[in-house]
C-alpha positions as CSV (number, residue, x, y, z in Angstrom):
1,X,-4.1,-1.3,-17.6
2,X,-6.3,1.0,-20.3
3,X,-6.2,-0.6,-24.0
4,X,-4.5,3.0,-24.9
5,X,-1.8,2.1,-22.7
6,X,-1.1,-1.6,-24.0
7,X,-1.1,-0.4,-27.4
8,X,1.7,2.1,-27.0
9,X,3.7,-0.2,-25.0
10,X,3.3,-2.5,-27.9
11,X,4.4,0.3,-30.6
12,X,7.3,1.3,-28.0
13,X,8.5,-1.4,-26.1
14,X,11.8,-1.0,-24.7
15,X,11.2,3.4,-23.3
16,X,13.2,4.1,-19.9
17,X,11.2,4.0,-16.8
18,X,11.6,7.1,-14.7
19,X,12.7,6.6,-10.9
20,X,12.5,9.6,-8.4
21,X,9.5,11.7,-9.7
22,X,6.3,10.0,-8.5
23,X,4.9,9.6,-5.0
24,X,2.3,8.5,-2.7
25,X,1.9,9.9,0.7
26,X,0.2,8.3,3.7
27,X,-3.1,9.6,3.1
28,X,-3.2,8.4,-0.6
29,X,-2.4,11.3,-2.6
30,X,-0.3,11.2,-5.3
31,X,2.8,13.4,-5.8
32,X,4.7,14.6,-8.4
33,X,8.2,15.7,-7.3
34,X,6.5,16.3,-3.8
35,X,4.1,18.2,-4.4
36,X,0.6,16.9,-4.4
37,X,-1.1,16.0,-8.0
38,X,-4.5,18.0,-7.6
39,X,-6.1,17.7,-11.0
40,X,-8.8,14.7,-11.2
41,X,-8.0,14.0,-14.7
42,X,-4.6,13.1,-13.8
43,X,-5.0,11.4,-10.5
44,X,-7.7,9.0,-12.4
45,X,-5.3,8.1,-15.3
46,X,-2.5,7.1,-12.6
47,X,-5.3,5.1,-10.4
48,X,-6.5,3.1,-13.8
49,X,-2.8,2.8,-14.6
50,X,-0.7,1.1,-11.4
51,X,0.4,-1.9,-10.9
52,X,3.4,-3.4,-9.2
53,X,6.3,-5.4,-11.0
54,X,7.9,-8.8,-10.6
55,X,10.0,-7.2,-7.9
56,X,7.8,-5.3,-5.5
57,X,8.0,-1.9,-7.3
58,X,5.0,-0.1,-7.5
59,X,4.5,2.1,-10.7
60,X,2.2,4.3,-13.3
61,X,2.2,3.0,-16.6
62,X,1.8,6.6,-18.8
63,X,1.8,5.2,-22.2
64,X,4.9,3.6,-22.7
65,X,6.9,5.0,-20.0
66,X,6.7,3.8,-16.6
67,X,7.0,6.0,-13.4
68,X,8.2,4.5,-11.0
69,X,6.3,5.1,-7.4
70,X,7.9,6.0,-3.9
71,X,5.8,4.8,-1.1
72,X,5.3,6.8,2.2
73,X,4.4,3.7,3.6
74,X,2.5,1.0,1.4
75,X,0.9,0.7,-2.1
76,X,-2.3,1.1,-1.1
77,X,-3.9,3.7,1.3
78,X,-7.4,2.5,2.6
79,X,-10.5,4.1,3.8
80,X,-13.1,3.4,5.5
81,X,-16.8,3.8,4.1
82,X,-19.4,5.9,5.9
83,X,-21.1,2.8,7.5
84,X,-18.1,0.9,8.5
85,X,-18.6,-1.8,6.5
86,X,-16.9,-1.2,3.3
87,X,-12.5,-0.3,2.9
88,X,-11.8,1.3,-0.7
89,X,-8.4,2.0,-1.7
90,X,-7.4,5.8,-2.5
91,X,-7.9,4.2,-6.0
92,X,-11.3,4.0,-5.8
93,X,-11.5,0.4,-5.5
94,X,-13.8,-1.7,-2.7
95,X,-11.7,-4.6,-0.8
96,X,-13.4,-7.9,-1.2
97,X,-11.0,-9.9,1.3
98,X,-8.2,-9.6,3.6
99,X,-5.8,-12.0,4.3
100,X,-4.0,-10.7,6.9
101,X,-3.8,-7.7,9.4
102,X,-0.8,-6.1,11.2
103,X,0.0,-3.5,13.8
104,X,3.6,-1.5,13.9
105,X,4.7,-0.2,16.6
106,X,3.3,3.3,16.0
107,X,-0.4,1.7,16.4
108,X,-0.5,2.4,12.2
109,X,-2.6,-0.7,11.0
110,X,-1.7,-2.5,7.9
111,X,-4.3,-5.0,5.7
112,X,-2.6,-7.4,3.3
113,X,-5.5,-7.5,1.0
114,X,-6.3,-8.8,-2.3
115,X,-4.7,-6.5,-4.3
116,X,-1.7,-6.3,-2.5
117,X,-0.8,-4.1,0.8
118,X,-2.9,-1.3,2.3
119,X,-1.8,1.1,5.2
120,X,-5.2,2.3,7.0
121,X,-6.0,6.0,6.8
122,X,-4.9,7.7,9.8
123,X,-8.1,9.0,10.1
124,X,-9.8,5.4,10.2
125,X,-7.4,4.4,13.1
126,X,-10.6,4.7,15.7
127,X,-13.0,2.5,13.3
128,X,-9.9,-0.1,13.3
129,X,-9.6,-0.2,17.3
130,X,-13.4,-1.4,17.3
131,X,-12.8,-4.1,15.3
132,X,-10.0,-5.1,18.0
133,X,-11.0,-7.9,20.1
134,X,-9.3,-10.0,23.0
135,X,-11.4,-13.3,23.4
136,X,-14.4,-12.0,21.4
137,X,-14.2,-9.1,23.6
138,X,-13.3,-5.1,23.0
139,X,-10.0,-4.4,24.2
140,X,-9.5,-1.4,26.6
141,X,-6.0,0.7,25.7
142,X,-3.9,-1.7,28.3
143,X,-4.6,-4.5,25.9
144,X,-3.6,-2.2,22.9
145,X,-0.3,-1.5,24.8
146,X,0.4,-5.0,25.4
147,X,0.2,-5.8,21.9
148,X,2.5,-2.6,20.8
149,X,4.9,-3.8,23.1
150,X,5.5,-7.1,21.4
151,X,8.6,-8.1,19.4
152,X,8.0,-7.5,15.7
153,X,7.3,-10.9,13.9
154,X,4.9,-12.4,16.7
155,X,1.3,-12.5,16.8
156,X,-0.7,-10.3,19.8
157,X,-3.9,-12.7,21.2
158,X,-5.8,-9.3,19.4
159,X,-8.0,-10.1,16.4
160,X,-9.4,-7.7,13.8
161,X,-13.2,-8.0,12.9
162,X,-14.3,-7.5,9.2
163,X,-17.1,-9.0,8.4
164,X,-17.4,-12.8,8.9
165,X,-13.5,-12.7,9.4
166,X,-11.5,-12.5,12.5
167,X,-7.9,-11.9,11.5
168,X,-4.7,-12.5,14.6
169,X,-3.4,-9.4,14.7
170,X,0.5,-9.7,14.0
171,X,2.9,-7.3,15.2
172,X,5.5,-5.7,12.9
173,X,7.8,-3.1,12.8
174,X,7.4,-0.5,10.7
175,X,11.1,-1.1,9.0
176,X,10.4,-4.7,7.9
177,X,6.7,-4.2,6.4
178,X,8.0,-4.3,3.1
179,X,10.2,-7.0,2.8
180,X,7.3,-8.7,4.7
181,X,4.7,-8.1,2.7
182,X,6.6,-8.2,-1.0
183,X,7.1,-4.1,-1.6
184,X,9.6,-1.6,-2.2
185,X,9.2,1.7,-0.4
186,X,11.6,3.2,-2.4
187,X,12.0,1.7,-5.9
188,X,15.4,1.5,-8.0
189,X,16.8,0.0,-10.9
190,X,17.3,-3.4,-11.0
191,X,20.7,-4.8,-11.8
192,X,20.5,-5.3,-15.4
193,X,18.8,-1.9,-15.9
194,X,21.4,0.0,-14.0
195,X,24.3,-1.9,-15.7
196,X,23.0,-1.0,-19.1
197,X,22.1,2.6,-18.0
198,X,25.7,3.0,-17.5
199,X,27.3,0.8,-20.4
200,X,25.2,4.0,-22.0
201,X,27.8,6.8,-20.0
């Protein structure tokens, strides 16, 4: 978080988070009320300012008040760099490590990475099927179909290539990435928040 941020969470502590407003679509934009954020100003303050809570919810931190993010699919969105060596997030930030990599059932590839969960650009799909191997080998689409065709929760004899690493390939359904991988799609109040929200009423 920016300094400008922790102080006014220091001066006002206890302002209501907002739930409902704030978005992020698959191909990392951000969305107010869903319709997409276009000014850089204000897409760099909310890159700078997210972060995810003790629960899994992913938020912006504006000042004092924090908004509260839904997720199209994960908290990150990641891209692939010109050269093929490099993912950055759609905050602008370059993954050192991955610890793990995942396939739905849609073919959509997620990388738990170190700063939490990133669903692969769409558009990136191609450079992430030649980083597929079966045995150190390319695999041809039959191999790709046999691994979509797996039960969710088991892992395909695919690998992903980045780097020096060579990741199993797990296979996951869509449904039960989040509660997999530690996220909330779509952020509410917790307990005590919504019990005090309506000891207010």
């Amino acid at each position: 978080m920016e300094d400008w941020v922790n102080r006014a969470l220091a001066r006002w502590p206890n302002v209501p988070a907002l739930f409902g407003w704030l978005g992020l679509d698959r191909r990392g934009r951000w969305l107010i009320r869903g319709e997409i954020i276009t000014r850089p100003q204000i897409i760099e303050t909310i890159n700078r300012n997210y972060a995810a809570d003790a629960e899994g919810r992913w938020f912006f931190q504006n000042g004092p008040q924090r908004g509260y993010v839904a997720l199209a699919y994960a908290p990150f969105v990641l891209t692939a760099s010109a050269d093929g060596e490099q993912l950055h997030t759609h905050t602008g930030e370059v993954i050192a490590e991955i610890a793990q990599a995942i396939i739905d059932e849609e073919g959509s590839i997620v990388l738990v990475t170190e700063l939490g969960a990133g669903l692969l650009r769409d558009a990136d799909l191609d450079w992430a099927l030649s980083r597929l191997r079966r045995n150190g080998q390319a695999i041809d689409e039959t191999a790709l179909a046999e691994a979509l065709a797996q039960g969710s929760g088991t892992v395909t004899d695919l690998s992903f290539q980045f780097g020096d690493q060579a990741l199993p390939l797990l296979r996951i359904d869509r449904a039960e990435v989040p509660a997999k991988l530690g996220f909330m799609r779509e952020p509410w109040p917790s307990a005590d928040v919504a019990a005090l929200a309506s000891s207010l009423h």
